[in-house]
C-alpha positions as YAML, in Angstrom:
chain: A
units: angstrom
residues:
- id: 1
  name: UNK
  ca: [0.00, 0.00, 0.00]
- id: 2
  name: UNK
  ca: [1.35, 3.63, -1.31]
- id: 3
  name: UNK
  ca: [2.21, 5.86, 2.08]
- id: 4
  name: UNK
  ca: [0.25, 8.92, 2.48]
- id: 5
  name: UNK
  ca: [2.34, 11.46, 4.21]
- id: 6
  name: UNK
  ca: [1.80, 14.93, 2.26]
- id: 7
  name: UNK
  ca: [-0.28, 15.14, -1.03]
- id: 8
  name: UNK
  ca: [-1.09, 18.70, -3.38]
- id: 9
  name: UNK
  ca: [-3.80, 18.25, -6.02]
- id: 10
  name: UNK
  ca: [-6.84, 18.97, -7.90]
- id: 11
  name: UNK
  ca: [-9.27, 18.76, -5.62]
- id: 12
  name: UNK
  ca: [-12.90, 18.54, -6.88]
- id: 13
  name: UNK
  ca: [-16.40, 18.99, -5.16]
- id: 14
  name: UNK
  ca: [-19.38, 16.75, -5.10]
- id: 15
  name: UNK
  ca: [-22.16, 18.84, -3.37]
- id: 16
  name: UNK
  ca: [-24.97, 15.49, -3.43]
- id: 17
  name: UNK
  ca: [-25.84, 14.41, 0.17]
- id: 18
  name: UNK
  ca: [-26.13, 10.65, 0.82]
- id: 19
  name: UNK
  ca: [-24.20, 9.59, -1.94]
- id: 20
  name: UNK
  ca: [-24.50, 5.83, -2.17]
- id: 21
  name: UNK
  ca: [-22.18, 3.23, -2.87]
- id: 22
  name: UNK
  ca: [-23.70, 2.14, -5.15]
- id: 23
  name: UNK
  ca: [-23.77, 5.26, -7.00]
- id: 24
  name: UNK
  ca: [-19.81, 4.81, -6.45]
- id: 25
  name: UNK
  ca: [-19.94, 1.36, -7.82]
- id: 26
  name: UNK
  ca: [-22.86, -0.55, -9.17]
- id: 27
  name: UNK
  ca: [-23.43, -4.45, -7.38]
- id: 28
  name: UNK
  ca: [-23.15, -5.59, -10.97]
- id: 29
  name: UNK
  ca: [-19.69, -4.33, -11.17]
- id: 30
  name: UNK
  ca: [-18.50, -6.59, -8.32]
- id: 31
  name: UNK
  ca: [-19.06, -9.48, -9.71]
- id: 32
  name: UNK
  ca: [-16.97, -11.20, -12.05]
- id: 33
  name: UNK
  ca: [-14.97, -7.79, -12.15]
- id: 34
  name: UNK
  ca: [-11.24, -8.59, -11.21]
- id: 35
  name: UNK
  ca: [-9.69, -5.91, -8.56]
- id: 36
  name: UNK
  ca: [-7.64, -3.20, -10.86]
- id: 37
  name: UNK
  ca: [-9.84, -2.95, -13.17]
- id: 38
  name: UNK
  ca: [-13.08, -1.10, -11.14]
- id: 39
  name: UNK
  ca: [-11.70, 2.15, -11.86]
- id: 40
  name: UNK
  ca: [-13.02, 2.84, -15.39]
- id: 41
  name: UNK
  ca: [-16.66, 1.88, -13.01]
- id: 42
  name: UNK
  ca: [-16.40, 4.47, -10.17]
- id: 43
  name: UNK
  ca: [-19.21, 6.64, -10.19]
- id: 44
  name: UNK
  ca: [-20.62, 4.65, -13.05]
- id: 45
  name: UNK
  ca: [-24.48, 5.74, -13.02]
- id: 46
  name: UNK
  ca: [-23.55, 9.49, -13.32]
- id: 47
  name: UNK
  ca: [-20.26, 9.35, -15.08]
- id: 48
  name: UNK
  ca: [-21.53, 7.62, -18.53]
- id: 49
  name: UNK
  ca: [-25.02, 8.22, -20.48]
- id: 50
  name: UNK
  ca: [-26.89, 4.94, -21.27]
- id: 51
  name: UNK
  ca: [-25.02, 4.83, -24.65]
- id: 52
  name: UNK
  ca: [-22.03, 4.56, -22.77]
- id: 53
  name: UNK
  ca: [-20.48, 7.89, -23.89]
- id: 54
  name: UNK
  ca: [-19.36, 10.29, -21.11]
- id: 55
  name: UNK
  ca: [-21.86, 12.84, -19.32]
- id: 56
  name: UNK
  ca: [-20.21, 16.31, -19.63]
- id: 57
  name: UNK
  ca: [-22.69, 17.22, -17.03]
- id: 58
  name: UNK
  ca: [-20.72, 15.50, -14.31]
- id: 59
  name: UNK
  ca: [-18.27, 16.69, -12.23]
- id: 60
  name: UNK
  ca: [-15.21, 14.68, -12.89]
- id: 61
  name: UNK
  ca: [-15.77, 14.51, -16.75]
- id: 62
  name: UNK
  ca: [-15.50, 18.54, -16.65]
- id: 63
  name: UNK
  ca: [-11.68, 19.17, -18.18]
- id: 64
  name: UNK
  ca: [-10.68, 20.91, -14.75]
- id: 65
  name: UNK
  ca: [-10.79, 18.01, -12.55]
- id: 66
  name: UNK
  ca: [-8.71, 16.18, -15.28]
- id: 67
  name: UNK
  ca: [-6.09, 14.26, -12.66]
- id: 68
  name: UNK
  ca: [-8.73, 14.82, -9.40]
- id: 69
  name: UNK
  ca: [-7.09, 13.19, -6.66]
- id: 70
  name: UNK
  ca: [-8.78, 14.85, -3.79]
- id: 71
  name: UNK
  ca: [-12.90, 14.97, -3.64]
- id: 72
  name: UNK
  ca: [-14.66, 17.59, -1.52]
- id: 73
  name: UNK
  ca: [-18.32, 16.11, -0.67]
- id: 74
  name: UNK
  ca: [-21.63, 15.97, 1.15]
- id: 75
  name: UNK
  ca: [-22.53, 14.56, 4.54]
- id: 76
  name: UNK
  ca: [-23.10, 10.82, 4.66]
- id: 77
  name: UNK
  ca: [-20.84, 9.97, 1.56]
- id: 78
  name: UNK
  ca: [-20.93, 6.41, 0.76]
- id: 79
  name: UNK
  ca: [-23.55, 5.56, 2.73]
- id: 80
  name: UNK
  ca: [-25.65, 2.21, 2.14]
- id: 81
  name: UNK
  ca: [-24.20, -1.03, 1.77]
- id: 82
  name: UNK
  ca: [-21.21, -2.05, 3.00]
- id: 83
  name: UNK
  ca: [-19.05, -2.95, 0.28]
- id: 84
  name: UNK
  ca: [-15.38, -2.68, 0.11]
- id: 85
  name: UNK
  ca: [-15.29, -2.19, -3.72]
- id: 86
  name: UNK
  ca: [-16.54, 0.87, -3.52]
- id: 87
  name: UNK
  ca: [-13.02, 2.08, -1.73]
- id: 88
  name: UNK
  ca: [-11.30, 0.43, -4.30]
- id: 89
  name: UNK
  ca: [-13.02, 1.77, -7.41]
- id: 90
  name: UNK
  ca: [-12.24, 5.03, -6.10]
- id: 91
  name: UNK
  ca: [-8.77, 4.15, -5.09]
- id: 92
  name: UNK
  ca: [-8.49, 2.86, -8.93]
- id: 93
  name: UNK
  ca: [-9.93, 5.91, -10.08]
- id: 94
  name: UNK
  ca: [-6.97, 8.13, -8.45]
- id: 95
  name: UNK
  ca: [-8.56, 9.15, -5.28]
- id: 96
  name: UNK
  ca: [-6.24, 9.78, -2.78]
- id: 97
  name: UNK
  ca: [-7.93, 11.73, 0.24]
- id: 98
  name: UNK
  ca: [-11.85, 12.28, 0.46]
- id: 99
  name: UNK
  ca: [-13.31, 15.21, 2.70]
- id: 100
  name: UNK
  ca: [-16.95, 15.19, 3.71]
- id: 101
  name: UNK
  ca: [-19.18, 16.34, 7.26]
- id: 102
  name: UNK
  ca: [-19.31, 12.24, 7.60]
- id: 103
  name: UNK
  ca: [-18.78, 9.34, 6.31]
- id: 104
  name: UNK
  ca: [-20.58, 5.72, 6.21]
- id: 105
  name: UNK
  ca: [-18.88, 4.14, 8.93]
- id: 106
  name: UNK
  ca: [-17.80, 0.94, 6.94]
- id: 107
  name: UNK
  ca: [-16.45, 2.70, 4.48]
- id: 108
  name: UNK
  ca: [-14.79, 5.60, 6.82]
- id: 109
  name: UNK
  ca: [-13.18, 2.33, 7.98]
- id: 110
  name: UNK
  ca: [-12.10, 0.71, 4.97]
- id: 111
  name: UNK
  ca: [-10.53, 3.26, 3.34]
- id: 112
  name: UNK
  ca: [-7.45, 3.07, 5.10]
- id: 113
  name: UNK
  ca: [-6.81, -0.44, 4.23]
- id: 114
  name: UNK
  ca: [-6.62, 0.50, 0.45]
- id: 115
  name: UNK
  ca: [-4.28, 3.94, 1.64]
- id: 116
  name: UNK
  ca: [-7.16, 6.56, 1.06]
- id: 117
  name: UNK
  ca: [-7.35, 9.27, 3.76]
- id: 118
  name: UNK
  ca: [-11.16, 10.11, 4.56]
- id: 119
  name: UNK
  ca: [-11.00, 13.88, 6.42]
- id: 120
  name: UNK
  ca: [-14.08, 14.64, 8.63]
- id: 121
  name: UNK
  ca: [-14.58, 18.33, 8.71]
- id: 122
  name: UNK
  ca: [-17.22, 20.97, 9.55]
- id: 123
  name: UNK
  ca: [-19.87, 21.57, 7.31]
- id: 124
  name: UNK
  ca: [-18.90, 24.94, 6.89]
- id: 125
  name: UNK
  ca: [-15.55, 24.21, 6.14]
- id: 126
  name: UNK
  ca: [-16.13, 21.95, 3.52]
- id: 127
  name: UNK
  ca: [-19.11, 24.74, 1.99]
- id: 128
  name: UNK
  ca: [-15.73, 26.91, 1.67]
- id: 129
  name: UNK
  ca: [-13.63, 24.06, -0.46]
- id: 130
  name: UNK
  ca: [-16.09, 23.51, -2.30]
- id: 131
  name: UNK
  ca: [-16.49, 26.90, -3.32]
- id: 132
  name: UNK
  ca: [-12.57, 27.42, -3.84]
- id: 133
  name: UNK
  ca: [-12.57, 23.80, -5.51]
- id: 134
  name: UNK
  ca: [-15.92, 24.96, -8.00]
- id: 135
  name: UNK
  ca: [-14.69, 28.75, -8.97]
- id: 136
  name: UNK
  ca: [-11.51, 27.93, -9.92]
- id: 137
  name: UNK
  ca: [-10.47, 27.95, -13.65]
- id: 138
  name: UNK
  ca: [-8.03, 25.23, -13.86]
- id: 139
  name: UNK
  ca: [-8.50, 23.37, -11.03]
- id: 140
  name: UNK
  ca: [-7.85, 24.30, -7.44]
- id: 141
  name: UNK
  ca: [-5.04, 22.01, -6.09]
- id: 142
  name: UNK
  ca: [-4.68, 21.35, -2.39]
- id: 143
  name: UNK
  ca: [-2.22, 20.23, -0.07]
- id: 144
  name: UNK
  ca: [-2.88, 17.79, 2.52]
- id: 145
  name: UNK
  ca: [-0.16, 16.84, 5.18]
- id: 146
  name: UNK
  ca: [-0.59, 13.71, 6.99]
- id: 147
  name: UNK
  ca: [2.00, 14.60, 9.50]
- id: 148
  name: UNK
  ca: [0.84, 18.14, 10.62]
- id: 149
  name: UNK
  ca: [-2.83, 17.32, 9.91]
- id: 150
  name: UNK
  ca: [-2.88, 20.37, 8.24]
- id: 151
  name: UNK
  ca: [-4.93, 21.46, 4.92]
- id: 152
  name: UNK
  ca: [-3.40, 24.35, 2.97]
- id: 153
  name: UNK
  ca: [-6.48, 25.50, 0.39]
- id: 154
  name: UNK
  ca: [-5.67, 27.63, -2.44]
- id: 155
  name: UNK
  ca: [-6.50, 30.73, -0.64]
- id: 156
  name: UNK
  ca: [-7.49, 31.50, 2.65]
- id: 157
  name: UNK
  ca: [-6.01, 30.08, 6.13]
- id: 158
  name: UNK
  ca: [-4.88, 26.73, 6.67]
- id: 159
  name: UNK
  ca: [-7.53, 24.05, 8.14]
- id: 160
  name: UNK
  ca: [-6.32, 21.84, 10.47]
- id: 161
  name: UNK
  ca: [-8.37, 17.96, 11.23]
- id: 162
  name: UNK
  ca: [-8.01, 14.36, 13.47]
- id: 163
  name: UNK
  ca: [-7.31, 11.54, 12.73]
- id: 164
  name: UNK
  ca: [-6.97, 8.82, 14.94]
- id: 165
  name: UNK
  ca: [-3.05, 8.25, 15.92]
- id: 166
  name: UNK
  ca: [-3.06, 4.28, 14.94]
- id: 167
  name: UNK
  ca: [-5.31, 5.07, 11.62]
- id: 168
  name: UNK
  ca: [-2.52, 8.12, 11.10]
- id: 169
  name: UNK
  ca: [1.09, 5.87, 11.75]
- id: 170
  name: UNK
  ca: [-0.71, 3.03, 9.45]
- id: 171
  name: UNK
  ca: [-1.20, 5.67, 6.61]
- id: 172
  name: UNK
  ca: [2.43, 7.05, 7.28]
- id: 173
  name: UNK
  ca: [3.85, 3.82, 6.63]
- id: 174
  name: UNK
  ca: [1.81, 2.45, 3.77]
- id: 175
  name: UNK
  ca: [0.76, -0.29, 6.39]
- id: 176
  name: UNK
  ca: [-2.88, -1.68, 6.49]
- id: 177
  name: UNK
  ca: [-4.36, -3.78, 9.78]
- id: 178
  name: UNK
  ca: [-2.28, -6.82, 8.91]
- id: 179
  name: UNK
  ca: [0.31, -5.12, 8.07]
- id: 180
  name: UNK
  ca: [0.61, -2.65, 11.54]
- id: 181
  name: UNK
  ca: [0.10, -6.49, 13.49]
- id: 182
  name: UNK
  ca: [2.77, -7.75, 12.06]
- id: 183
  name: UNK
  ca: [5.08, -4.78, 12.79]
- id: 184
  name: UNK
  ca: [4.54, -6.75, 16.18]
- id: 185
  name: UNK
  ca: [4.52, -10.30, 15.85]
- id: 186
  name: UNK
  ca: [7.96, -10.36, 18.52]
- id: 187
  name: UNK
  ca: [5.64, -9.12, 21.13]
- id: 188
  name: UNK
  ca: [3.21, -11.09, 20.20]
- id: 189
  name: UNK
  ca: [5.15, -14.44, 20.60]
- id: 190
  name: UNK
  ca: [6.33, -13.17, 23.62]
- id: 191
  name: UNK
  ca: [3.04, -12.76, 24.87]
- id: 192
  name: UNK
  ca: [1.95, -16.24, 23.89]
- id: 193
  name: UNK
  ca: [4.91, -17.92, 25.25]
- id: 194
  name: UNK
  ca: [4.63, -16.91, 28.70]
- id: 195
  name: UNK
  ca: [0.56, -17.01, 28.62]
- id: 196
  name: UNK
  ca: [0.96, -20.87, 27.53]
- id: 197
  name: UNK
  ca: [3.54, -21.14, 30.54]
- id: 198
  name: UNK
  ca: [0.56, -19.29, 33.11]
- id: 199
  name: UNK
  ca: [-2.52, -20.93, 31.36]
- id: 200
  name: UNK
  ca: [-1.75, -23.99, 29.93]
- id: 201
  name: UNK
  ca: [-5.19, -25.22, 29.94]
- id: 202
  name: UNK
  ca: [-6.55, -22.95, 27.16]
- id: 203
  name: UNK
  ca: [-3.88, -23.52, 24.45]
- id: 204
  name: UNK
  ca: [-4.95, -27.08, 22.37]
- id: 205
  name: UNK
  ca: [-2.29, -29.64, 23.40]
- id: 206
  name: UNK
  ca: [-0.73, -29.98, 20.08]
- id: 207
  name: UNK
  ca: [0.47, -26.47, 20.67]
- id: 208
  name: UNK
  ca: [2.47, -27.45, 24.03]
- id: 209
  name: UNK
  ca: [4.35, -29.60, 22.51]
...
């Protein structure tokens, strides 16, 4: 998994509330649909016309969020069912870090496992970047820094934002949940060795031997 320690880019905003995942990819999509290849799906129902040709009405088919790594958007996003291809359809797409009011809570969840950074903010805040991110021209780049939890918008004063410290050092080091355990698997035999020594009882007996 690619670290995420301090990222500037186009940063593009999705005003909808309650955005579905499976507005962000379709249930039809995860089947029979090999991982690395649900990119060209994200966002499927708004992003293509029934012909299949692309909807210049939607936000990431405008020229300006060409590249978008970075999406601004409503409270709730992803909401619905909980379904891990939706992080990685985005994560395919190029999304890097997601800021929103709130998240689905599966979803806040997985999307550090696939190395996405999802940024709760205040509403307000995120009224303001989307603003910046809608008037500008060429696309308004922002810089996020994992480290400082700091976000530098094209104008105005810096925002800072939490993350949780074990959701923050996984990120830093490109690590997911397996990957942080095993960071500790000395400990861990330690801690099983002298357990099995105190409590014999509840390890199965092929394992004392």
């Amino acid at each position: 998994m690619e670290k995420f320690t301090k990222l500037t880019a186009i940063a593009a905003p999705l005003e909808e509330k309650n955005i579905n995942t499976d507005i962000i990819i379709p249930i039809k999509r995860l089947v029979g649909t090999q991982r690395g290849k649900l990119g060209k799906f994200a966002f499927e129902p708004w992003r293509y016309k029934p012909d299949g040709q692309p909807d210049p009405d939607f936000i990431l088919n405008n020229p300006r969020y060409i590249g978008t790594e970075i999406l601004i958007a409503g409270a709730n996003f992803a909401c619905g069912s909980s379904r891990e291809g939706a992080v990685w359809a985005l994560q395919e797409f190029g999304i890097r870090a997601l800021m929103a009011p709130s998240f689905g809570a599966i979803f806040f969840n997985n999307c550090f496992q696939s190395g996405i950074l999802p940024i709760v903010l205040q509403e307000t805040v995120i009224e303001d970047f989307m603003l910046e991110a809608d008037q500008s021209e060429i696309g308004a780049k922002f810089t996020i820094n994992l480290e400082s939890q700091v976000i530098k918008p094209p104008k105005g004063e810096p925002v800072t934002f939490d993350t949780e410290p074990f959701r923050r050092q996984a990120l830093l080091a490109g690590l997911d949940d397996l990957g942080m355990t095993m960071l500790r698997v000395g400990e861990i035999d330690s801690f099983q060795s002298k357990d099995r020594n105190l409590r014999p009882w509840i390890y199965p007996l092929s394992k004392q031997n």
